[in-house]
C-alpha positions in Angstrom: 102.8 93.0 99.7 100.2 96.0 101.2 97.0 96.0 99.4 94.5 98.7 100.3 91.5 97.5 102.0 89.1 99.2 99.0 91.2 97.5 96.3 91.4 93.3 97.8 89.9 91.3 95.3 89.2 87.3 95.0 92.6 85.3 94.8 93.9 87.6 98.1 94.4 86.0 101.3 95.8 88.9 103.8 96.7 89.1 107.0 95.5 92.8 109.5 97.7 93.1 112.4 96.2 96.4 114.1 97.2 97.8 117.1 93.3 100.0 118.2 90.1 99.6 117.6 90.2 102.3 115.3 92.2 100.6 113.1 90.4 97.4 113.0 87.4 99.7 112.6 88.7 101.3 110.1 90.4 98.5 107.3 87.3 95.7 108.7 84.3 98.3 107.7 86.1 99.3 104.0 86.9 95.7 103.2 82.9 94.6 103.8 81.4 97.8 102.3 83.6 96.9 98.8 82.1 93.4 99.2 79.2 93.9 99.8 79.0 96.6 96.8 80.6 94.1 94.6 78.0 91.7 95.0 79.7 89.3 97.3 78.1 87.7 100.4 80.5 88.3 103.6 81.0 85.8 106.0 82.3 88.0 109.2 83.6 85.6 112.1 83.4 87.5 115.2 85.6 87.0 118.8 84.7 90.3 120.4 82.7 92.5 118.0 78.9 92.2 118.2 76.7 92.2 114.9 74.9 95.5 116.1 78.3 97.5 116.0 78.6 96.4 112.4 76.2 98.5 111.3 77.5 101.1 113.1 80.9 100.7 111.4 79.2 100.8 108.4 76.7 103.4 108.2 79.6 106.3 108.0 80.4 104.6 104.4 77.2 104.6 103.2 75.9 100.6 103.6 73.2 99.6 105.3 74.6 96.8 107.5 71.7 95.5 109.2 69.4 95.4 105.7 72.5 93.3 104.9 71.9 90.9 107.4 68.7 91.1 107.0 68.8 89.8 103.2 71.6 87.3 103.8 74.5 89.5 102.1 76.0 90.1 105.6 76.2 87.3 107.9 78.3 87.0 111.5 79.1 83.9 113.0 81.0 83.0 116.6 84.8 82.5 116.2 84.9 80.6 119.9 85.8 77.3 119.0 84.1 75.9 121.8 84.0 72.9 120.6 88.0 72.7 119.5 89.7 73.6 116.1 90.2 71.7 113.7 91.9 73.2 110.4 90.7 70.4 107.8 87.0 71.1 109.2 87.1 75.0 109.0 88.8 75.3 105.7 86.1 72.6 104.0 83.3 74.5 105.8 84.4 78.0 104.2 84.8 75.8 100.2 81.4 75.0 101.6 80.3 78.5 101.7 81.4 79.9 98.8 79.5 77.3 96.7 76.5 78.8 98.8 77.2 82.3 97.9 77.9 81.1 94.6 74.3 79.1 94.7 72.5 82.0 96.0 73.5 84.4 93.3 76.3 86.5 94.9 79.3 87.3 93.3 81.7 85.2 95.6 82.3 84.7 99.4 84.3 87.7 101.4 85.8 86.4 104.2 87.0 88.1 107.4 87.4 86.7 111.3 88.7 88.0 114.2 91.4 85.2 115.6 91.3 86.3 119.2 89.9 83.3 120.4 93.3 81.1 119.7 94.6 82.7 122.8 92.2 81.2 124.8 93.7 78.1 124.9 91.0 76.1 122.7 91.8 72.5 121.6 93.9 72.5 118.6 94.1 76.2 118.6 98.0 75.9 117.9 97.3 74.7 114.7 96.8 78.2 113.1 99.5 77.8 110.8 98.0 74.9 109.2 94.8 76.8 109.2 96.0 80.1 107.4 97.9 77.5 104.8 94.8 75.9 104.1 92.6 79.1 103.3 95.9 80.2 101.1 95.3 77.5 99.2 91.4 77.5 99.2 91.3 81.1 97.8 94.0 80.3 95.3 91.4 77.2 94.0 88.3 78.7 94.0 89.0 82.1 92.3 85.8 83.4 94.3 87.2 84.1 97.8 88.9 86.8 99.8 90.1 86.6 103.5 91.0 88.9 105.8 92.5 87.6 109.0 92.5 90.2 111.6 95.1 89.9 114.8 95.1 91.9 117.3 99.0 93.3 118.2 98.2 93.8 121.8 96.9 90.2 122.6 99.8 88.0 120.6 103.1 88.0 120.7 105.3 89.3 118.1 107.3 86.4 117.4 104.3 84.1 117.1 102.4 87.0 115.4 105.4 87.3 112.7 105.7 83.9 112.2 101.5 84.1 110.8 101.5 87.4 108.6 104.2 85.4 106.8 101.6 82.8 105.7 99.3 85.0 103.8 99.9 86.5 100.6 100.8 90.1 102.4 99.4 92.8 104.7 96.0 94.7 104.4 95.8 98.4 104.9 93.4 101.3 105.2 92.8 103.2 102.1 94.4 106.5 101.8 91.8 109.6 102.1 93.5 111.1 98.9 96.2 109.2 96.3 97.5 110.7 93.2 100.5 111.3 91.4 101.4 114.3 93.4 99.8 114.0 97.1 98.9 110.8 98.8 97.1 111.3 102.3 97.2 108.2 104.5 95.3 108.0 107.9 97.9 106.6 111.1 96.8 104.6 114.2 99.7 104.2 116.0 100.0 107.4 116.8 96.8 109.2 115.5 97.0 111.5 112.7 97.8 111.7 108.9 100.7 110.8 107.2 101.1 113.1 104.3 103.8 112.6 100.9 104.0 114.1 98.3 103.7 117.8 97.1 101.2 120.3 98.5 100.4 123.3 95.6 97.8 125.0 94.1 96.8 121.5 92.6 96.9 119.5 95.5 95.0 122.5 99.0 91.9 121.0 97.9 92.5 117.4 98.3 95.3 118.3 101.7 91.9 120.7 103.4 89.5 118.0 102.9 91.1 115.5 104.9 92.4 118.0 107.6 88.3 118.1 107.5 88.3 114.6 107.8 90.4 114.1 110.9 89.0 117.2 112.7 85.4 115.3 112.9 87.3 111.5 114.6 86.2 111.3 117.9 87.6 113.4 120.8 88.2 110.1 122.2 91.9 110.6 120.4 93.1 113.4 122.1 96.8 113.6 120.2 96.8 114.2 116.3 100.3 113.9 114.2 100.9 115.1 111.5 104.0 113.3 109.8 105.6 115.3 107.1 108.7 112.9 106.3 107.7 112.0 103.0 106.6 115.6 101.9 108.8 116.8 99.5 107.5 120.4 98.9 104.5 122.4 100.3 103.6 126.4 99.7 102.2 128.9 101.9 98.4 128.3 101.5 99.4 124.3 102.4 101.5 126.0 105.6 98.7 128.2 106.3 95.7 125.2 105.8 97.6 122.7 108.4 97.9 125.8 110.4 94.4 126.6 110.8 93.6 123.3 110.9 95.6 122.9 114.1 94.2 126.3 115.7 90.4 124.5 114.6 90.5 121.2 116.9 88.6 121.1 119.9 90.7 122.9 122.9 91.3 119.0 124.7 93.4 117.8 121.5 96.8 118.8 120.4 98.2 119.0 116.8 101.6 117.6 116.6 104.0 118.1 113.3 106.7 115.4 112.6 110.0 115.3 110.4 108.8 119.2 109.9 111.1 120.4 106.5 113.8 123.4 107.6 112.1 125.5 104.9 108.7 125.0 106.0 110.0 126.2 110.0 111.4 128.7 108.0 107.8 130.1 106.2 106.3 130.2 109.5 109.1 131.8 111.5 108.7 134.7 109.0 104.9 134.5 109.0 104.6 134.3 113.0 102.3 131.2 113.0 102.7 128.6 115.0 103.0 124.4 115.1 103.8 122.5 117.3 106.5 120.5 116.2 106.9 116.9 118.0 110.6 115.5 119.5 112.1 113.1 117.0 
């Protein structure tokens, strides 16, 4: 199961494997602005991220990070286990917490930790699986909690990493810049860039400009954009012509690349003399 970062709700224990920091960024900062707009106090356990960078990750979606902190909505905690792991003890002290959301008026407890520091060869560290079984079963119980377990795909290895998505109830996801019937727009990681299914028409250039808008402004840290058309079933001139101009827009140090291009889209711009660059398959 993939649930949309915006759209996890109490009951859902999921797992984020993400392979940048613009991923974790990106799923981590959607799943605590819904909480904390929902009225739930967040509980962020933090390896690497400092509380200060929260705030930045949040102020682009319109939540005030540190006046969350500030009034206890928001609070970050060390994930070192310094002191060694033990499951029984964490999952009791997250129940714990969620009776003091509950006691203090919020909504419920949204949980999310960053599980970096099991590499570091803390004691009891290798007991993960019986930590993830016990938070499945605490969110199940209490009806008031959601989890979000991030792991890093660059620090574990993928046989051990496997073997822990499979505990939780499925895989969260950043939310798509645009989803109807017709178009869905969903932002990629690994590489950069949109993937984009659907149809592009008259009813659906609005929805495609705004977020060719979106991923001109990312930072020029990301030099190489694709644009994966393999799920698009049917797109017009003006959609041709908006991903063209969109490409000829960046700033000169990126590149545009098109993916899984359709033959009678090559076709349009052959005629038209514009010009994508279309990536090896």
């Amino acid at each position: 199961m993939t649930t949309h970062a915006g759209r996890v709700r109490p009951g859902d224990h999921l797992c984020l494997p993400f392979a940048s920091d613009a991923e974790q960024r990106e799923v981590v900062s959607a799943f605590i602005a819904d909480g904390l707009r929902r009225g739930e106090r967040v509980l962020y356990f933090s390896d690497r991220t400092h509380p200060e960078v929260l705030d930045d990750w949040l102020g682009p979606r319109g939540v005030d990070g540190a006046l969350a902190i500030a009034r206890g909505q928001l609070e970050v905690r060390a994930a070192d286990g310094r002191d060694g792991f033990d499951p029984a003890e964490v999952v009791g002290g997250i129940r714990h917490a969620v009776r003091d959301a509950r006691a203090a008026g919020f909504q419920g407890l949204w949980l999310t930790g960053e599980m970096s520091w099991a590499l570091r060869g803390v004691p009891g560290s290798t007991r993960l699986h019986e930590y993830e079984t016990g938070v499945s079963e605490t969110v199940v119980d209490s009806g008031d909690l959601a989890a979000v377990c991030q792991y890093d795909e660059r620090l574990f290895e993928r046989a051990d990493l496997s073997g822990l998505v499979s505990v939780h109830h499925g895989v969260v996801c950043i939310d798509p810049l645009h989803d109807d019937r017709r178009l869905r727009i969903v932002p990629t990681h690994s590489p950069r860039g949109l993937r984009i299914a659907g149809v592009v028409d008259d009813s659906t250039a609005a929805p495609l400009a705004e977020a060719l808008t979106h991923a001109a402004d990312w930072p020029t840290g990301e030099p190489l954009l694709v644009l994966d058309l393999a799920e698009l079933t049917f797109i017009d001139v003006a959609g041709i012509r908006a991903l063209v101009r969109f490409a000829e827009s960046v700033a000169p140090e990126r590149r545009v690349l098109v993916r899984h291009m359709p033959g009678s889209m090559r076709k349009v711009l052959r005629i038209a003399r514009w010009t994508l660059q279309e990536a090896d398959e």
